[in-house]
SEDO-668419 format. One record per atom (N, C-alpha, C, O): residue in one letter; x, y, z. Coordinates in pm, whole numbers. Example, Ala and Ser with C-alpha at 12.3 -4.5 7.8 and 13.67 -1.06 7.14 Angstrom:
<pts>
{type:A&c1:1319&c2:-569&c3:780}
{type:A&c1:1230&c2:-450&c3:780}
{type:A&c1:1320&c2:-330&c3:780}
{type:A&c1:1424&c2:-332&c3:846}
{type:S&c1:1285&c2:-225&c3:708}
{type:S&c1:1367&c2:-106&c3:714}
{type:S&c1:1290&c2:3&c3:787}
{type:S&c1:1341&c2:114&c3:804}
</pts>
This chain:
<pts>
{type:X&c1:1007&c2:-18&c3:1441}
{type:X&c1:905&c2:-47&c3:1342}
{type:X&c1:790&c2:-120&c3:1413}
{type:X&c1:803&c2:-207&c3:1499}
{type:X&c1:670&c2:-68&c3:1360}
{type:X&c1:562&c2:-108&c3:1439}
{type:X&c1:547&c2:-306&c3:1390}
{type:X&c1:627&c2:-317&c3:1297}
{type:X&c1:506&c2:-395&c3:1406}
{type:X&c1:468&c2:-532&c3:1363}
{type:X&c1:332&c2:-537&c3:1257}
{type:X&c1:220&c2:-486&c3:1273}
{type:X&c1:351&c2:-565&c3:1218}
{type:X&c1:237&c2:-570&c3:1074}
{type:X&c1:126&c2:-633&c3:1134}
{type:X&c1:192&c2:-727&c3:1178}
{type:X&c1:26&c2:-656&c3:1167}
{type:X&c1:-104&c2:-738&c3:1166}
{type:X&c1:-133&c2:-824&c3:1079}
{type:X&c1:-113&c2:-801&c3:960}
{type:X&c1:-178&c2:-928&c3:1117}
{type:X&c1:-215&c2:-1044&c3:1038}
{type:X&c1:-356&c2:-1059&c3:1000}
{type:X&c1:-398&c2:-1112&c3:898}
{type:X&c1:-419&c2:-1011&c3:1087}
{type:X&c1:-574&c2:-1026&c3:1057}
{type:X&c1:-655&c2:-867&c3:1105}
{type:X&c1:-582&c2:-811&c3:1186}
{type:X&c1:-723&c2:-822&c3:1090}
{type:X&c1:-810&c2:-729&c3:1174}
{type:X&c1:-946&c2:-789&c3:1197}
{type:X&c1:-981&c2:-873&c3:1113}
{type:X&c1:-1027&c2:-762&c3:1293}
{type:X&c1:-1128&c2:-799&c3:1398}
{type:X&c1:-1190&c2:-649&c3:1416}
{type:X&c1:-1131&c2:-542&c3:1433}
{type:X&c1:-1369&c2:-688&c3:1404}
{type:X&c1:-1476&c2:-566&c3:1420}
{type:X&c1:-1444&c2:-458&c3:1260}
{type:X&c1:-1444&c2:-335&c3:1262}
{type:X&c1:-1429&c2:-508&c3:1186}
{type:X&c1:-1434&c2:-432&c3:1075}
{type:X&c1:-1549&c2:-433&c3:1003}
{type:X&c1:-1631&c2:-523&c3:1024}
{type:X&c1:-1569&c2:-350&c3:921}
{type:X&c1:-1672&c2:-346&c3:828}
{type:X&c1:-1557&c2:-371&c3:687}
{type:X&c1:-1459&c2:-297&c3:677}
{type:X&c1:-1580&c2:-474&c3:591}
{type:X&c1:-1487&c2:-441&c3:473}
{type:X&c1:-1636&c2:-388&c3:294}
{type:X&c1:-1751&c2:-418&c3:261}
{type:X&c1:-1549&c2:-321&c3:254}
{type:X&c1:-1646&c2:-282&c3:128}
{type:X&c1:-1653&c2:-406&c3:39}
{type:X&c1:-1603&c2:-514&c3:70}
{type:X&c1:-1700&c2:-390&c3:-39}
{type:X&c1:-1716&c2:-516&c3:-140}
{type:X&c1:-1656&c2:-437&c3:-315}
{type:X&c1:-1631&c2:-518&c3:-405}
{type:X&c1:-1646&c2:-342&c3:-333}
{type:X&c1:-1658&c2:-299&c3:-485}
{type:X&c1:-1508&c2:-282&c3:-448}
{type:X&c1:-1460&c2:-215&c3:-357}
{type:X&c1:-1434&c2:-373&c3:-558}
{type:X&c1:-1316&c2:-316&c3:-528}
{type:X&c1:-1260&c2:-190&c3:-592}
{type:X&c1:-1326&c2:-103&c3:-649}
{type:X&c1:-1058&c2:-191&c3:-565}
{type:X&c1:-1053&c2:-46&c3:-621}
{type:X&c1:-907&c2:-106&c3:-729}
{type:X&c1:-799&c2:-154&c3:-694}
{type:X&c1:-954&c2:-83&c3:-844}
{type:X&c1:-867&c2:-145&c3:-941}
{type:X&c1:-803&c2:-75&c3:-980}
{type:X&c1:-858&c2:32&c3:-951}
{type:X&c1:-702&c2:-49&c3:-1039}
{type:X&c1:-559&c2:18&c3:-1123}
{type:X&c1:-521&c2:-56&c3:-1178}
{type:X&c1:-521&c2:-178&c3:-1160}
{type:X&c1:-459&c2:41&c3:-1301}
{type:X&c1:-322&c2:-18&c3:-1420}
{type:X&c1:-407&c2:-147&c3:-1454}
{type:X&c1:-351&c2:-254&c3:-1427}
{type:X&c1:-559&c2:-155&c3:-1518}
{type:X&c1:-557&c2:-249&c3:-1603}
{type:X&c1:-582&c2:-379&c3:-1508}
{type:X&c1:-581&c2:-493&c3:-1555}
{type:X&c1:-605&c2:-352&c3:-1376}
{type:X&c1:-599&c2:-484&c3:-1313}
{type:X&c1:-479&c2:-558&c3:-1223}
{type:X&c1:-498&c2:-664&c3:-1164}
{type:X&c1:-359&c2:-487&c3:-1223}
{type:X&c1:-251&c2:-492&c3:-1188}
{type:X&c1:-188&c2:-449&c3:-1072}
{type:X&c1:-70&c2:-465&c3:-1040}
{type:X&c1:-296&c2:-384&c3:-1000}
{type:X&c1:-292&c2:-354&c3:-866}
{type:X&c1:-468&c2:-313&c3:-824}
{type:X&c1:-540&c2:-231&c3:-881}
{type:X&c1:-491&c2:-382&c3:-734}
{type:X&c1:-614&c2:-423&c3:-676}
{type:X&c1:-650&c2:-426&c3:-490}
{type:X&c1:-575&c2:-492&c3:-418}
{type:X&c1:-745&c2:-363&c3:-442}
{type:X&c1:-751&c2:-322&c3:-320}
{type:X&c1:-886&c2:-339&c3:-269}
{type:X&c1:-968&c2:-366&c3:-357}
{type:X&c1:-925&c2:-333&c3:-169}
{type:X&c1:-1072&c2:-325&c3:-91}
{type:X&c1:-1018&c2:-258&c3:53}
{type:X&c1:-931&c2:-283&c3:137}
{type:X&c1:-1109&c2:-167&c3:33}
{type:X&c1:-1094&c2:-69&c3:148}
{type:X&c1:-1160&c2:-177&c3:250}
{type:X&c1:-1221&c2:-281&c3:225}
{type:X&c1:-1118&c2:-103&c3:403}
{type:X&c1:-1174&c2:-153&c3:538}
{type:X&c1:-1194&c2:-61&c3:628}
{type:X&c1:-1102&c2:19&c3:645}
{type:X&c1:-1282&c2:-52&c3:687}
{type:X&c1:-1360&c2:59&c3:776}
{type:X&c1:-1351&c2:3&c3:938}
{type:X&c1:-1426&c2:-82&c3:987}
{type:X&c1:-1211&c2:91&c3:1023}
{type:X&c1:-1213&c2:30&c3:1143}
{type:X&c1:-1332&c2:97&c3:1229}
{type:X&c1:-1416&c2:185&c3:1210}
{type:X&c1:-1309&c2:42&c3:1296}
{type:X&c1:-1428&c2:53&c3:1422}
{type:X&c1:-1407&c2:209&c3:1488}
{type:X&c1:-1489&c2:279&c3:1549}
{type:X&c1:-1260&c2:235&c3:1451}
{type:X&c1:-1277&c2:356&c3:1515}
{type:X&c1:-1295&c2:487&c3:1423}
{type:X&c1:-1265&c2:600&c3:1461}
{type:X&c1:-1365&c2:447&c3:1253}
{type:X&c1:-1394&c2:523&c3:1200}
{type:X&c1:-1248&c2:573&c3:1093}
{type:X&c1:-1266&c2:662&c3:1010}
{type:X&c1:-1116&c2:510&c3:1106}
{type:X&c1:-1032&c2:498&c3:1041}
{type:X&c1:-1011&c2:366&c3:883}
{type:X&c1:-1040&c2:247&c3:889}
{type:X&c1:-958&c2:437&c3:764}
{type:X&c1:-992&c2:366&c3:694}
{type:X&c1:-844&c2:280&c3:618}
{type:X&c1:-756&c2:339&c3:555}
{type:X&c1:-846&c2:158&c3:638}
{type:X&c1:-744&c2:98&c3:499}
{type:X&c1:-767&c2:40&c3:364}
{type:X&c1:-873&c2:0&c3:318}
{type:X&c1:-693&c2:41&c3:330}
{type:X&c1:-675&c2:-70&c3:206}
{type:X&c1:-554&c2:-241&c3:236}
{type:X&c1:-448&c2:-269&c3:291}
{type:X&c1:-652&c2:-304&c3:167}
{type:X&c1:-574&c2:-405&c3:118}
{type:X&c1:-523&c2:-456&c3:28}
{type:X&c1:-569&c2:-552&c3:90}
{type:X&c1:-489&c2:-482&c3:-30}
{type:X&c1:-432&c2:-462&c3:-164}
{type:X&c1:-277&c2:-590&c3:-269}
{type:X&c1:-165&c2:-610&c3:-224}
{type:X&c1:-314&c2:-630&c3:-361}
{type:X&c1:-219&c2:-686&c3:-439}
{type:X&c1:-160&c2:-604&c3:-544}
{type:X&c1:-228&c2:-515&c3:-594}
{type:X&c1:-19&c2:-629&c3:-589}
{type:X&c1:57&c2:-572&c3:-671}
{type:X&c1:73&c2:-675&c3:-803}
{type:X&c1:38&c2:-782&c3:-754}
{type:X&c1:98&c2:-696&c3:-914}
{type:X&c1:91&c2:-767&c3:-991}
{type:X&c1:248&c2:-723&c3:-1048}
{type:X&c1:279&c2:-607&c3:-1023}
{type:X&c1:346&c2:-802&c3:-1118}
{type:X&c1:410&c2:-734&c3:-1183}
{type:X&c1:434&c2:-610&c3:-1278}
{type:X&c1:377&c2:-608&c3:-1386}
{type:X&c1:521&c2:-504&c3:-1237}
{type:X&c1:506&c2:-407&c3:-1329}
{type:X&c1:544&c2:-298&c3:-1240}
{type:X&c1:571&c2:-341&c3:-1129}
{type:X&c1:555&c2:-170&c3:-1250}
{type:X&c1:627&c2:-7&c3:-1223}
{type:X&c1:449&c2:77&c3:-1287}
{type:X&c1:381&c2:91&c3:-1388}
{type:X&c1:454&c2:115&c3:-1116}
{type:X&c1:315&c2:199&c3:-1099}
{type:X&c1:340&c2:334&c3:-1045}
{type:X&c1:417&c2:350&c3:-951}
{type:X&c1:277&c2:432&c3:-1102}
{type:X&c1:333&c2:562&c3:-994}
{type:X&c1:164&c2:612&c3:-925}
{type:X&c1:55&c2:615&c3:-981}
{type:X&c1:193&c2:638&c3:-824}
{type:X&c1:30&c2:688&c3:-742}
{type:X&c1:92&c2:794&c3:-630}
{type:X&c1:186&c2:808&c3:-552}
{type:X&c1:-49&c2:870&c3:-689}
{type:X&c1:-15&c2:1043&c3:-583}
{type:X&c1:-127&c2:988&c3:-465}
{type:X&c1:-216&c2:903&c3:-474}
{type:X&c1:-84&c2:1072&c3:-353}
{type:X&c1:-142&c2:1091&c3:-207}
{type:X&c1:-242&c2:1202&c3:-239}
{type:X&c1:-260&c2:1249&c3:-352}
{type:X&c1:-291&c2:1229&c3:-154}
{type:X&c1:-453&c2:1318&c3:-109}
{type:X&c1:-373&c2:1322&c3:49}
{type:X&c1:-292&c2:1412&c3:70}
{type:X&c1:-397&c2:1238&c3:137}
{type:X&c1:-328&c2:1240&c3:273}
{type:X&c1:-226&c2:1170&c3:288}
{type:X&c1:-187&c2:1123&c3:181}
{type:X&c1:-148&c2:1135&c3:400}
{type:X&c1:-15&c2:1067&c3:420}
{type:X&c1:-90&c2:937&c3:465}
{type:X&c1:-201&c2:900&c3:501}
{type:X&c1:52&c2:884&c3:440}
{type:X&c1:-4&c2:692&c3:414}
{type:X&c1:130&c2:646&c3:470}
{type:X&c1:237&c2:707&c3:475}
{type:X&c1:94&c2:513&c3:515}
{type:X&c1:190&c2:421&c3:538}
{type:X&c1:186&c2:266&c3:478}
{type:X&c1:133&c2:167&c3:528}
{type:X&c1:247&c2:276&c3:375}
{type:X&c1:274&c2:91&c3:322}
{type:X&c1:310&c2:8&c3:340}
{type:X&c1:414&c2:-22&c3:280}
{type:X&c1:244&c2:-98&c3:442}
{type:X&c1:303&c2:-185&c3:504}
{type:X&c1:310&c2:-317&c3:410}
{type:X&c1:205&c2:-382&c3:403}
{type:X&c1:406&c2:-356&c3:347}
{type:X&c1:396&c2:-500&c3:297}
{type:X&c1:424&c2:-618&c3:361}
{type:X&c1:524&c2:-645&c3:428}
{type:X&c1:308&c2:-702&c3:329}
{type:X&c1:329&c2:-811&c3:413}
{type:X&c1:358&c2:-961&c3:324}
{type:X&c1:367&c2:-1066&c3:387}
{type:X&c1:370&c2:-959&c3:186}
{type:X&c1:430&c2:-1100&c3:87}
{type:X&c1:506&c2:-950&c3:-19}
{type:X&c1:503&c2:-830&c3:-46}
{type:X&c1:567&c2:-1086&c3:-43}
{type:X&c1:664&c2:-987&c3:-179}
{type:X&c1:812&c2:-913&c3:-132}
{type:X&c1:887&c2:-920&c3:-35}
{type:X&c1:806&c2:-825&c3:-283}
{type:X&c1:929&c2:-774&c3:-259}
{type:X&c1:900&c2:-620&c3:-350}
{type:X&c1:853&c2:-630&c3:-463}
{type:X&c1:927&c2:-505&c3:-303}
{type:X&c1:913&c2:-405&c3:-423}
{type:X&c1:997&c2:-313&c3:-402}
{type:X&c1:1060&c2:-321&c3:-296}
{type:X&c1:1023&c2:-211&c3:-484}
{type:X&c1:1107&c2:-98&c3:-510}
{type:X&c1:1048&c2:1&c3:-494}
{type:X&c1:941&c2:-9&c3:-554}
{type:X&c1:1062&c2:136&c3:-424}
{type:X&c1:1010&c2:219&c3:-431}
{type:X&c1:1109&c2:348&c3:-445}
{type:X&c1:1225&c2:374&c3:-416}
{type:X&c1:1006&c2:411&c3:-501}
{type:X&c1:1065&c2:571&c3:-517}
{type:X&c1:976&c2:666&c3:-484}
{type:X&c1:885&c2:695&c3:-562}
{type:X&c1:997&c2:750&c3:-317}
{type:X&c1:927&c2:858&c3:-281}
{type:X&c1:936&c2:958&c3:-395}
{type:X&c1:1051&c2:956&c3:-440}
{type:X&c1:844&c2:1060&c3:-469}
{type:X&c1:846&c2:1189&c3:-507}
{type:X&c1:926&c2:1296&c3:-469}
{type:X&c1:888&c2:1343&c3:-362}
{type:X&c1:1006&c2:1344&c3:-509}
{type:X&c1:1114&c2:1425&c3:-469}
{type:X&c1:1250&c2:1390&c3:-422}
{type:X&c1:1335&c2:1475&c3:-396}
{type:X&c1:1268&c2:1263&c3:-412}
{type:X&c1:1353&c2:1192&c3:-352}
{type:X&c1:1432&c2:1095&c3:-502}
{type:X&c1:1379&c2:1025&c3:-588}
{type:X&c1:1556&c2:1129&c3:-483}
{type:X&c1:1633&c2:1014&c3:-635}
{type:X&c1:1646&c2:865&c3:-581}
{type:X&c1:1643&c2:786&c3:-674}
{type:X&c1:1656&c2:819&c3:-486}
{type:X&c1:1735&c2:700&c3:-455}
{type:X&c1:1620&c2:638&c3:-408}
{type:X&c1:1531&c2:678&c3:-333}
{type:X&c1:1648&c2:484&c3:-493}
{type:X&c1:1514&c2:370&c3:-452}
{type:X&c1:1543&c2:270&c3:-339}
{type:X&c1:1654&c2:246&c3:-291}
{type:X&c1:1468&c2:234&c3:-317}
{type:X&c1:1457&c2:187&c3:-175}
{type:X&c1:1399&c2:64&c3:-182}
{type:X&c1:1297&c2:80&c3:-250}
{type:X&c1:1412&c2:-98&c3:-135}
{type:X&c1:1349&c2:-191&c3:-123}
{type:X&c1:1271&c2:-237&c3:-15}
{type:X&c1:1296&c2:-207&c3:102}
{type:X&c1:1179&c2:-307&c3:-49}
{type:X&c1:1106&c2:-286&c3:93}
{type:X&c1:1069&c2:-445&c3:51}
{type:X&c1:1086&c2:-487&c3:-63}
{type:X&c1:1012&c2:-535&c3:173}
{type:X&c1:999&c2:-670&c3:127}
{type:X&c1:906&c2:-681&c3:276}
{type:X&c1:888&c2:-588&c3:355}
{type:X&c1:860&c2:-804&c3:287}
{type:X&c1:771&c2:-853&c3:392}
{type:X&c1:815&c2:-829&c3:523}
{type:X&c1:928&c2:-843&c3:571}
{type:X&c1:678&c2:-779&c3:591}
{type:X&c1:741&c2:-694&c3:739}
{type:X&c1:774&c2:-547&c3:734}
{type:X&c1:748&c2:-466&c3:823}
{type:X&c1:823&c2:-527&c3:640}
{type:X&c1:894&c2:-383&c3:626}
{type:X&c1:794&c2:-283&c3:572}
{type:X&c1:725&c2:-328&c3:480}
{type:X&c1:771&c2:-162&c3:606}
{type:X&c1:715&c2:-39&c3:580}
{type:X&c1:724&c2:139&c3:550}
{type:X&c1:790&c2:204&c3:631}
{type:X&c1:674&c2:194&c3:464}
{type:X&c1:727&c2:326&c3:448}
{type:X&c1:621&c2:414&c3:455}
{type:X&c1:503&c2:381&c3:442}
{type:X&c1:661&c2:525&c3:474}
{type:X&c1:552&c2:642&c3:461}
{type:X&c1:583&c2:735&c3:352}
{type:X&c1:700&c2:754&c3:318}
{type:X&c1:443&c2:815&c3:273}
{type:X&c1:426&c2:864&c3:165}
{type:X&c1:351&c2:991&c3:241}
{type:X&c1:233&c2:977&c3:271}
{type:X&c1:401&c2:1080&c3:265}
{type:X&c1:346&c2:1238&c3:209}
{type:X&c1:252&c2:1272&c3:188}
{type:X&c1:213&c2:1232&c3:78}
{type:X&c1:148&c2:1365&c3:269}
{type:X&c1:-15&c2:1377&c3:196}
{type:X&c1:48&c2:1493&c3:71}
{type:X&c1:153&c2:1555&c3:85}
{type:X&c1:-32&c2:1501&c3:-37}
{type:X&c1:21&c2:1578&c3:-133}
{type:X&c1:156&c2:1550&c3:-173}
{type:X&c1:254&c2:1624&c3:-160}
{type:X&c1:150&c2:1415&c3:-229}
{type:X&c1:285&c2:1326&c3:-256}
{type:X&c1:280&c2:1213&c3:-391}
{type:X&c1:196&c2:1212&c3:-481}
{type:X&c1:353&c2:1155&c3:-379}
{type:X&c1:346&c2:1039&c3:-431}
{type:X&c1:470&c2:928&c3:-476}
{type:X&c1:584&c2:945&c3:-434}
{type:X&c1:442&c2:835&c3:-550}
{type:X&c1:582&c2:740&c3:-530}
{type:X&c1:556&c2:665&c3:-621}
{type:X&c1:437&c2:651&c3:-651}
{type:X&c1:649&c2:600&c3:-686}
{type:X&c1:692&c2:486&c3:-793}
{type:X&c1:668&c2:349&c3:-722}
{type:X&c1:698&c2:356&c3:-603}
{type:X&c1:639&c2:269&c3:-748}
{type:X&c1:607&c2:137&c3:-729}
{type:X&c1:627&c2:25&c3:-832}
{type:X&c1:556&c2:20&c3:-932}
{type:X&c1:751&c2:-88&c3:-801}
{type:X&c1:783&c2:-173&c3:-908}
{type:X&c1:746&c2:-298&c3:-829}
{type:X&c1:764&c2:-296&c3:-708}
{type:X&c1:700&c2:-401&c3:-884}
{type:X&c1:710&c2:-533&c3:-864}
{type:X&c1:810&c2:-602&c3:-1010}
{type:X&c1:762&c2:-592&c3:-1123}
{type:X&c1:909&c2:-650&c3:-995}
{type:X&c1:978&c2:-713&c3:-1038}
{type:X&c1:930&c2:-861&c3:-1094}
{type:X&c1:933&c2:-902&c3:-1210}
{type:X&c1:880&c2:-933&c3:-962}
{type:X&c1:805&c2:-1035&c3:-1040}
{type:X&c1:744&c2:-1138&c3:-914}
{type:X&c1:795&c2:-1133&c3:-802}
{type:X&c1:670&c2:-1198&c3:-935}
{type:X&c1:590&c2:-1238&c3:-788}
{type:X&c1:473&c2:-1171&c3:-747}
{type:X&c1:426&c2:-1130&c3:-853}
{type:X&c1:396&c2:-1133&c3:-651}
{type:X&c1:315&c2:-1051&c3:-663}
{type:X&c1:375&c2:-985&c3:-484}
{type:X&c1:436&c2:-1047&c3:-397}
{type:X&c1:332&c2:-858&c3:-483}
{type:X&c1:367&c2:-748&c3:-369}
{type:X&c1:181&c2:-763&c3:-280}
{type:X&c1:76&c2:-777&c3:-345}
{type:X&c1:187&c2:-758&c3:-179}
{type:X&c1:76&c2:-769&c3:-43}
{type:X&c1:94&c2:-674&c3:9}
{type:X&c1:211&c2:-651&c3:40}
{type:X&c1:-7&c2:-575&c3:40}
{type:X&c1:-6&c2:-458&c3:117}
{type:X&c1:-134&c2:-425&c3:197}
{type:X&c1:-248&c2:-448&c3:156}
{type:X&c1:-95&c2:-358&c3:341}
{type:X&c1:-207&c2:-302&c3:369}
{type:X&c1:-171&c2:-156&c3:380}
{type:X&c1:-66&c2:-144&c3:441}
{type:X&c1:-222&c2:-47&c3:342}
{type:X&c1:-206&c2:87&c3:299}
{type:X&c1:-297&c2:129&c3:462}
{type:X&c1:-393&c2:72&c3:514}
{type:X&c1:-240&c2:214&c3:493}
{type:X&c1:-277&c2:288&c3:641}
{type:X&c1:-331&c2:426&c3:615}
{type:X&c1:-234&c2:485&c3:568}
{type:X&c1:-415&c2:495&c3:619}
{type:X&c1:-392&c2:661&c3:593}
{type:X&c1:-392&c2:710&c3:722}
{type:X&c1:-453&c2:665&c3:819}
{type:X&c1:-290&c2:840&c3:711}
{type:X&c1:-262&c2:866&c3:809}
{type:X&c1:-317&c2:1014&c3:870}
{type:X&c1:-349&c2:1097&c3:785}
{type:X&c1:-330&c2:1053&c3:1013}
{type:X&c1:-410&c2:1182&c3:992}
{type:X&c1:-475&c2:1222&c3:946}
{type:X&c1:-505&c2:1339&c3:970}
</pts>
């Protein structure tokens, strides 16, 4: 498993954020230097489902959440440090239980 980053350096970050579910999951994209793009992002309590466009990787870095890949029955926990990948033309279930979930979202290819 790759190590999560704590900070990024030479970024451009957007300002308008990107809101869901009412406010309940919340993000601001970041524009690396090498023309690659993330998100950052909070989870609020609650069970979210979100489809892919390209493949992604969810790295959480506070929290704790549940996930369920698309096509796949069996959920999976993922908690700080730990990371998964999502499928371009995909998507996945997302629970926060309670606390709030920290992510930086990677797209991939």
């Amino acid at each position: 498993m790759n190590k999560i980053p704590t900070e990024f350096r030479d970024v451009t970050a957007l300002v308008k954020a990107n809101i869901y579910f009412d406010g309940k999951v919340v993000s601001h994209s970041i524009l690396m230097a090498d023309g690659s793009r993330k998100t950052l992002g909070i989870i609020f309590p609650g069970k979210f489902h979100f489809n892919t466009g390209q493949a992604e990787r969810m790295a959480i870095t506070a929290g704790t959440c549940h996930v369920k890949l698309d096509g796949h029955t069996g959920v999976a926990v993922f908690g700080s440090g730990q990371s998964f990948d999502v499928p371009a033309q995909s998507g996945f279930d997302i629970e926060v239980a309670s606390g709030v979930c920290e992510y930086i979202c990677t797209f991939l290819g």
